[in-house]
N, C-alpha and C positions, 0 to 999 in steps of 0.2 A: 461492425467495425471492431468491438472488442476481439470478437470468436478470431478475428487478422491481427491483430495484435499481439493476441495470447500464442498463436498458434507457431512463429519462428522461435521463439524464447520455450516450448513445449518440446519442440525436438529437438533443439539443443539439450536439454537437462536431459531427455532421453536418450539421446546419444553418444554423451559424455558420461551419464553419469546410470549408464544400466541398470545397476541393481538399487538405486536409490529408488522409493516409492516417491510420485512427483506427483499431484492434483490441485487445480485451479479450488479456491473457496467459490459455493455457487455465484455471490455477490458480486458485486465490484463497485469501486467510487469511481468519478475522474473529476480532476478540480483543474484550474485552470491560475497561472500565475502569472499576475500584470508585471511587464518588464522592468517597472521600478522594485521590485520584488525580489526579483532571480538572486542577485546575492545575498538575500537574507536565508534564503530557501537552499542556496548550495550549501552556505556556513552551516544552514540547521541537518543537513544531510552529512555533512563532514564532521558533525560531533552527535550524532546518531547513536552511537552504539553507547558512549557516555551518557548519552542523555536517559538512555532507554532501562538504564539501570534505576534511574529516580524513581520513573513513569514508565509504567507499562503501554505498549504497544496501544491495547484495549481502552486503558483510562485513556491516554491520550486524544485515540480517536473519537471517542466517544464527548470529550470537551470539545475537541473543532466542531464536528458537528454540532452540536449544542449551540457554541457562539454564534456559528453561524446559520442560526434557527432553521438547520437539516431535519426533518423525519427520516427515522432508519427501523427498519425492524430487523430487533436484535439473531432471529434467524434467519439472514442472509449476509450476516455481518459477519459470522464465526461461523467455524467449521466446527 
């Protein structure tokens, strides 16, 4: 199901964007958001790039996880 997911959004960036070098990280997460959710989840996506200057991408991730007592092993998380 990922490898279908990855793989339209693959040729696009290869398509469009030729000489850009593109690769999937090995990892992947998928989470799931209960519909009384969703707007809190679009607001946190529409102030994303501000946010992400506080908190890194990394710290971030690695809090949800945490909270939400995830195991992750940290090489398949980063590239």
């Amino acid at each position: 199901m990922v490898r279908d997911l990855k793989a339209a959004p693959s040729a696009w960036v290869h398509e469009t964007f030729p000489a850009v070098r593109f690769a999937w990280q090995a990892g992947y997460g998928a989470f799931a958001v209960s519909k009384s959710n969703v707007e809190a989840v679009r607001a946190y996506i529409g102030r994303q790039e501000e946010h992400h200057r506080k908190q890194n991408y990394q710290d971030e991730y690695r809090e949800f996880l945490t909270r939400h007592e995830q195991e992750w092993d940290e090489r398949y998380v980063w590239d």
